[in-house]
N, C-alpha and C positions, 0 to 999 in steps of 0.2 A: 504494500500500500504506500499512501505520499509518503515519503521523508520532511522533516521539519522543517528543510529548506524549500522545498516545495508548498508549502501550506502557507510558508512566511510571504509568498507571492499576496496573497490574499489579501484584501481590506477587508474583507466580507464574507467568511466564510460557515457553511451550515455545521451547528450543531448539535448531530444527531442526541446528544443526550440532555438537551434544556428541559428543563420543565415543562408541562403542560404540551407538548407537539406529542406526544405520544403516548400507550399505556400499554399495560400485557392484557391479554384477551386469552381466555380458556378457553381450548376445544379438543375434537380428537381430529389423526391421521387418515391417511387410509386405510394403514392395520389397525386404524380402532386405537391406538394409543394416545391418552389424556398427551395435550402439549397445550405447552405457553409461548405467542408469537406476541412482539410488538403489533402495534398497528399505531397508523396514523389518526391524531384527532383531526377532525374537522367540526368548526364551529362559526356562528354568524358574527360578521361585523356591518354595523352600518354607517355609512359612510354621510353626513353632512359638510355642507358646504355654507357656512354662515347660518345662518336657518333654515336652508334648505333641506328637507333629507332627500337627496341623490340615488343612489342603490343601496340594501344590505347582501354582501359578496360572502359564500362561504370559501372559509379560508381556515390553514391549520393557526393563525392565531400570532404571528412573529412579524416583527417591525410592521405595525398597523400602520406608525405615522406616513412611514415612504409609503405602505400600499393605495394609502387614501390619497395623498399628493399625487403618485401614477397613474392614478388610474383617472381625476380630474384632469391632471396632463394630456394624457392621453386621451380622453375623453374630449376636449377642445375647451372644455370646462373654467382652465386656469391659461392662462396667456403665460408665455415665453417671458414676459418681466412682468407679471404681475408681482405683488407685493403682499409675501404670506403675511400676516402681523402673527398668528397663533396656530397651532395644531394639538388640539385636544384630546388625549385617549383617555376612556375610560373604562378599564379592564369590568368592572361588577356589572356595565351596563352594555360593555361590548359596543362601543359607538367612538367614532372618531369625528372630530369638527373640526374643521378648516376653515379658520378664519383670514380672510383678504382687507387690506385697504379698501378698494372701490366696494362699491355692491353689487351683488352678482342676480342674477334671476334667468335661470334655466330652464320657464314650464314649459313650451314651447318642443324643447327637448328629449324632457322626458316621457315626452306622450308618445315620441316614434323609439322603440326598443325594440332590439333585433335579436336573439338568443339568438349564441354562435356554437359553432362545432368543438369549440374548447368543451375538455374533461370539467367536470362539478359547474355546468352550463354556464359560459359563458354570458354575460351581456353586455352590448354595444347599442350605441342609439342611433337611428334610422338613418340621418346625414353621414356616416362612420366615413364614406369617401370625400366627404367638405376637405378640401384644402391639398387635398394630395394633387392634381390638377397642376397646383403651381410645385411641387416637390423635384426637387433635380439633387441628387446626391454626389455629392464631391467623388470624384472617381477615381476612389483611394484606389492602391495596386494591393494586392495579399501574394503573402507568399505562402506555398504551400510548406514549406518547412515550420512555418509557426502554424498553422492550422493543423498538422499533425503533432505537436508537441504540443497544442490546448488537448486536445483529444485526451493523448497522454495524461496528463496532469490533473482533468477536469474527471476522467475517468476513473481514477485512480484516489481521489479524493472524499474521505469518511462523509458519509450523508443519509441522511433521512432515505433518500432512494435505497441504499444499497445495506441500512437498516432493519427497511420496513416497508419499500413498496410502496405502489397507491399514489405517486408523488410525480410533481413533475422540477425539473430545474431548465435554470436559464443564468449565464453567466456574460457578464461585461468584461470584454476582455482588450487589452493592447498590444499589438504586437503578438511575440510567444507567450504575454502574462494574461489570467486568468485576477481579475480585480475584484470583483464581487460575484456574490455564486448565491443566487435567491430560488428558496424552492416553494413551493404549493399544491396543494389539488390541481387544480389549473393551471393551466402554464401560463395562462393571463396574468395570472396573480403574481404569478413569480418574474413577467414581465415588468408589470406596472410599480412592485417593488424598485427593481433597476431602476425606473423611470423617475421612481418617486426621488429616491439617494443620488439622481446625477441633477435632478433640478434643486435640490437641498443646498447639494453640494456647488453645483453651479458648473459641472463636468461638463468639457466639452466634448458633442458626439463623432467630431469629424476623423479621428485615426481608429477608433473604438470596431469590435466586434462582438456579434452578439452571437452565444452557441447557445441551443435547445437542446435538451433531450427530448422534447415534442414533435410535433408534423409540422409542415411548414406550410400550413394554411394561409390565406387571406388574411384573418386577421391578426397572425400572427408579423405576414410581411406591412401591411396598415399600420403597425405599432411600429415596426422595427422603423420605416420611414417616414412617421412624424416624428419620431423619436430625433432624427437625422443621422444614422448611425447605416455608415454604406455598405457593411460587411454582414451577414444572417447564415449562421452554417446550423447544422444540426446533425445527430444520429438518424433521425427517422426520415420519413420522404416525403415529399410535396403535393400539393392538389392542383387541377391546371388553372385556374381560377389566382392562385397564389402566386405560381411564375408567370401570369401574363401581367399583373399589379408589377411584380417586381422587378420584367423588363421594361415596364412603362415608365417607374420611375429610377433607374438608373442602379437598383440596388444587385449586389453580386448574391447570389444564394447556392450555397453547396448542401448537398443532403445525401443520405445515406453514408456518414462515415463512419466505418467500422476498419479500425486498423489499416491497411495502405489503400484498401476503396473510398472514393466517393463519387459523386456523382453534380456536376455543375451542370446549371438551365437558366442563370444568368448571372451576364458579369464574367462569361469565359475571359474574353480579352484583358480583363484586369489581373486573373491570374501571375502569379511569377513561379513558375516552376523550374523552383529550384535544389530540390532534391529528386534524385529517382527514388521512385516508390518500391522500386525491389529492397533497395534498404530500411527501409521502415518496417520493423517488428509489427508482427499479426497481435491483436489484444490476446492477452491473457484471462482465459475465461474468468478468473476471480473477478476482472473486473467490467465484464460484457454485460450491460444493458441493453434492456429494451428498444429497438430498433428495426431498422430495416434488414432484411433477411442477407443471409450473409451470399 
């Protein structure tokens, strides 16, 4: 598994044994023998916006304030400099509030709601494609020698997945480092986390890559390019709905990587292939997830 130097990449990294993300559940086998597995919680959070209530998202429960910030981000909800004054969680009531300088009023919005193909149902609201139009993504170059060494290192890293299942992750990453690694039931969630921590932070998206262990659906390439972030790889594989968003808007997306496979449907030309793939080691089953068939 990571070595310490590996993990120390990390600003953000999951940990399988906090509190409250998890509990043992009794059951039996197939031979019928009593066992105790982890399993993942999931639990509601509802997300306001000034006085608004916006969605409540089932989520396993870890960094609400970024989820709530990301997902209003991402939602079109909060502008590019808006001005948070406060973020409120309140674990006994399960509610986060977002308070802004200006005032905000959303009804309008919330009345077109689209349930998406995301795991624990996503939702997005009916304009989801407003603004992507004008989106043109800087046309970073990737080399394949750091998208095989994310794999590496992303794969190989203690997590809630490789725990207990049920989960999805999504990491922000630069170059060959892996910076923050957010997991959830949905892989929305563990987007709109990223999203929340790079506008907190004030991170900028342009050298940035973002790996799933999800599909690389529509709404996940929709997120990845408001986000502004030109790079989208993943283990699992694509919908065609997804790669015709992501060559419209300039974004590079590689899928299916498993060990020296993968598979690009946009953004070839930005590629830099600069390793042969014969030298790149095959995963090591300890650390093979869920994914695209080998």
């Amino acid at each position: 598994m990571s070595s310490l130097d590996e993990l120390s990449d990390y600003l953000i990294a999951p940990d399988p044994g906090a509190p409250r993300l998890t509990r043992s559940v009794s059951g039996f086998d197939h031979d019928g023998q009593a066992v105790d597995i982890s399993v993942v919680e999931e639990r509601p959070l509802t997300i306001y916006l000034n006085s608004q209530e916006i969605v409540t998202a089932m989520t396993i429960g870890d960094y609400p304030e970024y989820l709530a910030l990301g997902f209003l981000r991402n939602q079109g909800m909060l502008a590019a400099d808006e001005t948070v004054t406060g973020v409120e969680y309140d674990e006994e009531l399960e509610v986060v509030v977002v308070r802004t300088l200006s005032q905000t009023s959303h009804e309008e919005k919330l009345k077109k709601k689209t349930r998406t193909s995301g795991c624990a149902v996503g939702t997005v609201f009916g304009d989801m494609m407003e603004g992507l139009e004008d989106v043109r993504l800087p046309q970073t170059p990737v080399r394949t020698s750091d998208l095989y060494a994310l794999a590496h290192k992303i794969n190989r890293t203690p997590s809630l997945y490789l725990e207990a299942g049920a989960i999805h992750g999504s990491v922000l990453c630069q170059d060959n480092r892996p910076l923050v690694y957010m997991e959830d039931v949905g892989r929305h969630n563990a987007v709109d986390k990223i999203a929340g921590w790079m506008f907190d932070t004030g991170t900028s998206p342009q050298d940035k890559i973002l790996y799933t262990t999800g599909r690389l659906t529509s709404e996940m390439v929709i997120k990845t390019a408001l986000m502004g972030i030109p790079v989208l790889a993943s283990r699992s594989g694509f919908t065609a709905w997804g790669v015709e968003i992501a060559r419209q808007v300039g974004l590079t997306v590689v899928g299916r990587m498993r060990g020296r496979r993968f598979v690009c449907l946009s953004g070839e030309e930005r590629l830099v292939r600069d390793v042969d793939p014969a030298q790149v080691a095959e995963e090591d089953r300890k650390s093979r997830r869920k994914g695209a068939p080998s």
